[in-house]
SEGUTOR-535443 format. One line per 10 residues: number of its first residue (from 1); their letters; for each residue x, y, z of C-alpha. Coordinates in nm, 4 decimals, padded with zeros to 6 digits. Each point is the difference from the previous one (the first is absolute). Layout:
# residues N
NUM) A) X Y Z | ... $
//
This chain:
# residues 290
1) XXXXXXXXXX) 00.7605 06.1209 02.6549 | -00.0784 -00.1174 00.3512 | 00.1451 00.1158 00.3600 | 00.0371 -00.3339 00.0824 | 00.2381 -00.0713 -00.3154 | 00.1982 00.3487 00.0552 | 00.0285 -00.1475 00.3567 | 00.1649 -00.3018 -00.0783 | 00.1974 00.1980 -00.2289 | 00.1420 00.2325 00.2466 $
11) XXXXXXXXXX) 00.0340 -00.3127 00.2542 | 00.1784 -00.2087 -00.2896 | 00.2917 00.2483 00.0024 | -00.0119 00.0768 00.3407 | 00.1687 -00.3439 00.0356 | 00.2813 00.2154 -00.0708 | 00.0432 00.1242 00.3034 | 00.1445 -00.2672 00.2505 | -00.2333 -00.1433 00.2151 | 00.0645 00.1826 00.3291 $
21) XXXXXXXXXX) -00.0689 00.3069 -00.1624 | -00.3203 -00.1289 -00.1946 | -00.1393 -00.1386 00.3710 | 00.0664 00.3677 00.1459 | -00.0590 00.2323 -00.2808 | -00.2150 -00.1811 -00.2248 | -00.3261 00.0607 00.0472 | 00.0780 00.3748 00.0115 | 00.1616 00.0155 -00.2951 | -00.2810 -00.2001 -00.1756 $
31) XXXXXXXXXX) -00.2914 00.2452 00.1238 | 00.2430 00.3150 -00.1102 | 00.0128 -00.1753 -00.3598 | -00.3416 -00.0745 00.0168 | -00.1031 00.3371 00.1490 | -00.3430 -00.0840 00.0954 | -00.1333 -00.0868 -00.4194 | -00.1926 -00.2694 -00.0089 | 00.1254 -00.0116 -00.3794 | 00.2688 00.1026 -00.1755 $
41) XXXXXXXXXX) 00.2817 -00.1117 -00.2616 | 00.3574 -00.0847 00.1710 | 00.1877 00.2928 -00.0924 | 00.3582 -00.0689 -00.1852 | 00.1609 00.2707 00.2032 | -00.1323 -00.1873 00.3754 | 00.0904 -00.2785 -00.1491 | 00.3752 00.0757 -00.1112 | 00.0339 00.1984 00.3629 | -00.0581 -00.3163 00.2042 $
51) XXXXXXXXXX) 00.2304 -00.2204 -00.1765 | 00.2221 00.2895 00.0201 | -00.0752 00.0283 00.4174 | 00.0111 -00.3881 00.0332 | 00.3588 -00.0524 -00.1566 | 00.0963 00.3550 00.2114 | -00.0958 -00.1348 00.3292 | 00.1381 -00.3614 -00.0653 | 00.3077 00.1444 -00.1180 | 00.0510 00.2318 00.3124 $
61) XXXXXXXXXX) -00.1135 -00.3238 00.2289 | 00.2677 -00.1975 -00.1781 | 00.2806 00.2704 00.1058 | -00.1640 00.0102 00.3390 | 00.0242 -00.3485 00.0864 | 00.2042 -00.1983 00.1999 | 00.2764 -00.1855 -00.2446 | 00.2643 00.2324 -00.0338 | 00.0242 00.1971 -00.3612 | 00.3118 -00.1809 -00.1422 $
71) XXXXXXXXXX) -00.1840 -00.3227 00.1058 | -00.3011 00.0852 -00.1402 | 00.1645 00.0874 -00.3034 | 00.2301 -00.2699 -00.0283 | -00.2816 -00.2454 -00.0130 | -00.1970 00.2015 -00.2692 | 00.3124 00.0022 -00.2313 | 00.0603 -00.3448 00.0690 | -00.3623 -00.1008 -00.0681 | 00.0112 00.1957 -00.3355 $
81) XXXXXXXXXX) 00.3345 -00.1973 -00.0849 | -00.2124 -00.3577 00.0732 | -00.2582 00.0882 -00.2193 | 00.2286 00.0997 -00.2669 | 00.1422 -00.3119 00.0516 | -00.2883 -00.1474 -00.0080 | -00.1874 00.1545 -00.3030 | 00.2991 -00.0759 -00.2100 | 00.0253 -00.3464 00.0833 | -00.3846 -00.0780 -00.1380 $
91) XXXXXXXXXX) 00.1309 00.2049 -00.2793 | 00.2349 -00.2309 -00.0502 | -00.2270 -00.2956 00.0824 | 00.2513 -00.1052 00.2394 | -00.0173 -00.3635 00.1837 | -00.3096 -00.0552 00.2801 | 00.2617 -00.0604 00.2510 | 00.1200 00.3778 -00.0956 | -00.3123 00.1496 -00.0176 | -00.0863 -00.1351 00.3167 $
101) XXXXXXXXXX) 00.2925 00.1425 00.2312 | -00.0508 00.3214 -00.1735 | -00.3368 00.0504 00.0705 | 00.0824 -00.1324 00.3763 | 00.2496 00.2538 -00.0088 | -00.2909 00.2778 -00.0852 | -00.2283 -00.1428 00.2032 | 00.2336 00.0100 00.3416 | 00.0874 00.3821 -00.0921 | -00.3067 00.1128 -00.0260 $
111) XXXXXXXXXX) -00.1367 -00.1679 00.3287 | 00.3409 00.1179 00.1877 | 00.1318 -00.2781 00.0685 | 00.3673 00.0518 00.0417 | 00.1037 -00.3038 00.1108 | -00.2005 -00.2160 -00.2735 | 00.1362 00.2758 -00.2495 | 00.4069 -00.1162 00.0740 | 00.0264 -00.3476 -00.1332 | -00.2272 00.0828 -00.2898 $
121) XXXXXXXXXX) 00.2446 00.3014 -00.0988 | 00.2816 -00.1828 00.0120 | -00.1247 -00.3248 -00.1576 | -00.0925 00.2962 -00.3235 | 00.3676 00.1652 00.0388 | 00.1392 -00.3526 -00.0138 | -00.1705 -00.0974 -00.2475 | 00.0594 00.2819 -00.2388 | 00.3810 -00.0168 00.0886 | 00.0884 -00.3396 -00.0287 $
131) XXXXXXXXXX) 00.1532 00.0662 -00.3489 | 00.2495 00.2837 00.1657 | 00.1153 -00.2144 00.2747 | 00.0131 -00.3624 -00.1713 | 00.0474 00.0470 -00.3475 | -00.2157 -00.0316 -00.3056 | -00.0642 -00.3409 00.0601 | -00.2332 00.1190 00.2893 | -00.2181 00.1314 -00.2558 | -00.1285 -00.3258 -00.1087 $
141) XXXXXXXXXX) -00.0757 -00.1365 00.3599 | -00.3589 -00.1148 00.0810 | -00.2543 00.1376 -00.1934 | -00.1538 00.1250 00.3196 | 00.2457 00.2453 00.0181 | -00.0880 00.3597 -00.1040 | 00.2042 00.2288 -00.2227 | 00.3877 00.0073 00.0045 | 00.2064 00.3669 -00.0438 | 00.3576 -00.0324 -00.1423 $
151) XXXXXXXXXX) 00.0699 00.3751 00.1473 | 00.0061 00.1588 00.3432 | -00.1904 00.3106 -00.1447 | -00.3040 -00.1839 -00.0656 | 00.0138 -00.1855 00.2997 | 00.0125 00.3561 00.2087 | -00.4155 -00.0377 00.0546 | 00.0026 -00.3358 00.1704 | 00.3191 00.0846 00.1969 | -00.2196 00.2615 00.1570 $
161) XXXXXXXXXX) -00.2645 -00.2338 00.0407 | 00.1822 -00.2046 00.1970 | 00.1925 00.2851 00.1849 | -00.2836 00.1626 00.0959 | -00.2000 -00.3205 00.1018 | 00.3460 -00.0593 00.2424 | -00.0241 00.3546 00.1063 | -00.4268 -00.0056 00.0792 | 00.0774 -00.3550 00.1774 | 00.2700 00.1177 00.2108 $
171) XXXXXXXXXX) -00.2337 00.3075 00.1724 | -00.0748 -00.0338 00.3518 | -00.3735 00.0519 -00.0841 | -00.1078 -00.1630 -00.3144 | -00.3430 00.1023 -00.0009 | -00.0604 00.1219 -00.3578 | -00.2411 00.1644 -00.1626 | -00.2841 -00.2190 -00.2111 | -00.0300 00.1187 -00.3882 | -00.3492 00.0341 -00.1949 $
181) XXXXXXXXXX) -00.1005 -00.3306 -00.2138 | -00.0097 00.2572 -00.2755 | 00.3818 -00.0487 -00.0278 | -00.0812 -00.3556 -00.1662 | -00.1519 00.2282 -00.3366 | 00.3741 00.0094 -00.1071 | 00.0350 -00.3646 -00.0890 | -00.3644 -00.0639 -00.0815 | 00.1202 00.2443 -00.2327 | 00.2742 -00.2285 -00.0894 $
191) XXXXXXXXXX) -00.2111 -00.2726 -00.0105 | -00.2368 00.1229 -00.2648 | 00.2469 00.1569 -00.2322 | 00.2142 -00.2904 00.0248 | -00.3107 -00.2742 -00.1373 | -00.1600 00.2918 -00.2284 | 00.0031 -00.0536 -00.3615 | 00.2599 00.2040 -00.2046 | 00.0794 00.1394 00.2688 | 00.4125 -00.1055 -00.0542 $
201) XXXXXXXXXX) 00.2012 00.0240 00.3329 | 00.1759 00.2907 00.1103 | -00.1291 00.1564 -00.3734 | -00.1628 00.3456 00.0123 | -00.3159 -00.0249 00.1960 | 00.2301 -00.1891 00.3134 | 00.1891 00.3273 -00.0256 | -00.2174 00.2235 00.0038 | -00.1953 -00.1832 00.2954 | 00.2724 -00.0372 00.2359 $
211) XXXXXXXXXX) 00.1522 00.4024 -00.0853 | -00.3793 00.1056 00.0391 | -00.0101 -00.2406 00.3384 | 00.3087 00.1556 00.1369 | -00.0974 00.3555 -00.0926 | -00.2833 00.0397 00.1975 | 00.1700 -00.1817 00.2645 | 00.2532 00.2153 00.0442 | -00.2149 00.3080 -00.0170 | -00.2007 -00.1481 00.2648 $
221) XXXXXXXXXX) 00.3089 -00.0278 00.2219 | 00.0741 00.3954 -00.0388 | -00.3670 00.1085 00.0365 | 00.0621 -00.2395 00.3356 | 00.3175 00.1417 00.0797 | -00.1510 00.4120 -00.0468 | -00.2757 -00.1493 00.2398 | 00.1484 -00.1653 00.2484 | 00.3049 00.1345 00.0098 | 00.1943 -00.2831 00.0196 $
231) XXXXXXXXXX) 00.3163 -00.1618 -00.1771 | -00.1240 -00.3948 -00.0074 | -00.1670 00.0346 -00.3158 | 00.3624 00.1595 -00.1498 | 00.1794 -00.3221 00.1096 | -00.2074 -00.2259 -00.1099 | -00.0326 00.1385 -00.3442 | 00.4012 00.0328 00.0053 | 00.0356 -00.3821 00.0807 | -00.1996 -00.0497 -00.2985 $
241) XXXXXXXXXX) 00.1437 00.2333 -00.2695 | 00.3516 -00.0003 00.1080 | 00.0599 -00.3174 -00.1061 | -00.1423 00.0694 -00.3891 | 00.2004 00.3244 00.0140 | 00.3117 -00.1457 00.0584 | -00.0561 -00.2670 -00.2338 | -00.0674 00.2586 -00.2600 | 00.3015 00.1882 00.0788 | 00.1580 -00.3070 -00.0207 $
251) XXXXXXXXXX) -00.1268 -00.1178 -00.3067 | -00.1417 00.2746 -00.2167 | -00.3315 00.0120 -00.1264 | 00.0445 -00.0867 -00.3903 | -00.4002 00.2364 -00.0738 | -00.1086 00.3091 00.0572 | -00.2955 -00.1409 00.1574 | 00.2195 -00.1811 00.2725 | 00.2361 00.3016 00.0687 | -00.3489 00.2299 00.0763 $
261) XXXXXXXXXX) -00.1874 -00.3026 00.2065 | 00.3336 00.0025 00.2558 | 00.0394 00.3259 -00.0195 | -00.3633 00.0325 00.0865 | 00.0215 -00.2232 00.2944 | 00.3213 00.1852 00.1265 | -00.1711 00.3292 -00.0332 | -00.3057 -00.1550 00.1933 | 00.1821 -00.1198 00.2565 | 00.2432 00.3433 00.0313 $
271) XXXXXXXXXX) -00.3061 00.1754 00.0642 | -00.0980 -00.1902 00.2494 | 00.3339 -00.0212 00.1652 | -00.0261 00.4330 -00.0212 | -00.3599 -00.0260 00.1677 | 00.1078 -00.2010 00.2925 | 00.3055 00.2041 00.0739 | -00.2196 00.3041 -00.0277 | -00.2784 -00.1475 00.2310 | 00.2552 -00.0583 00.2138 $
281) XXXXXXXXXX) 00.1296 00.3006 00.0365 | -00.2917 00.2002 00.0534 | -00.1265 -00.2885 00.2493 | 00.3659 00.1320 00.1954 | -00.1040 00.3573 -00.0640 | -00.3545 -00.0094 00.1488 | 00.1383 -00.2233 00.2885 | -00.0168 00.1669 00.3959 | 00.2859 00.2329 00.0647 | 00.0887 00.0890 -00.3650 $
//
């Protein structure tokens, strides 16, 4: 195998790193990889080590930035909500109009824009409300309406959309931070499973999709939260679980399969909770004067 293909290896998942770093550090890190061979084989263990570095230093630049921490982790839970939201209503192949304010909704989170994000969240809590605060007649307005909830409990997730949309509006400062385009993998997702062939909606392989998608997500956020040593990723993943938890609670899961998948999530997100608290306190412990 060629050094030019192990080099565009090694610079494919350098990408990982954000691109401050890559313009600084780059081409040192390269040649180390390299080490002066003209040809070798990419070597699993380099590779897994600079994906490993890349997520490390983007996580610690993320907690070192300049949107406070509850902000910053405000608008990650809020842009997991929206894609939920989202990814369930092609599930559901909801109306265009729908779709479209959803995915507007996605798109204006993940390119921090607060102000854009407001009306959108609100049009969705609205929406999904109308039913509580009209009547069931509301359920049957225009088709271009999206799904109605007949129960505060399951309209706890786009309350906090809405609250926290309010809450990122009202700062002083608004800038926000801009998410990855990666994020959009959750409803292509969607998208795929939805128009696949036997594949029968919210059946087994949805399931086991979304649990798997929200697994590794929330093991990401306490890898991030060890690293960087910082509580956003804890809030966001509690504005996105808490909801489901108390719904459970509310409503008990009738399987053993959807007793362990909350329980799962709560564990998940207790561990996180546990890592930040910890990171904290050993950030206070190392701290001048202590």
């Amino acid at each position: 195998m060629s050094g030019t293909f192990t080099e565009a290896w090694y610079r494919l998942f350098l990408r990982v790193f954000p691109a401050a770093h890559r313009e600084e550090y780059g081409a040192e890190i390269l040649g180390t990889l390299m080490n002066d061979t003209p040809r070798r084989v990419p070597s699993l263990r380099e590779t897994t080590g600079l994906v490993t570095a890349g997520f490390a230093t983007r996580a610690r630049k993320a907690a070192e930035g300049p949107v406070p921490w509850w902000a910053d982790g405000v608008h990650l839970g809020l842009l997991t909500l929206a894609l939920a939201n989202l990814a369930y209503g092609i599930a559901d192949q909801a109306s265009p109009w729908w779709l479209a304010v959803s995915a507007m909704l996605v798109i204006a989170l993940m390119r921090g824009w607060s102000l854009a994000t407001l009306p959108l969240a609100l049009v969705v809590a609205f929406s999904t409300s109308r039913a509580m605060i009209f009547g069931f007649e509301a359920t049957y307005w225009a088709p271009f309406f999206g799904p109605a909830y007949y129960n505060w409990i399951s309209l706890a997730p786009y309350g906090l959309l809405a609250a926290g949309a309010v809450i990122l509006a009202a700062r002083r400062s608004r800038n926000l931070r801009t998410r990855p385009w990666w994020w959009l993998a959750i409803p292509a997702a969607a998208l795929v499973l939805a128009y696949t062939p036997d594949v029968r909606e919210y059946g087994p392989i949805w399931q086991l999709v979304r649990a798997g998608t929200e697994g590794v997500l929330l093991l990401a956020g306490v890898w991030a939260t060890a690293v960087a040593r910082s509580p956003r990723w804890a809030l966001a993943a509690a504005t996105y679980v808490l909801p489901g938890v108390a719904s459970a609670l509310t409503n008990p899961p009738t399987s053993a399969q959807d007793t362990g998948y909350w329980l799962t999530l709560a564990g998940l997100l207790l561990v996180m909770a546990a890592t930040a608290t910890r990171s904290a306190t050993r950030t206070l412990d190392s701290s001048p004067g202590r």
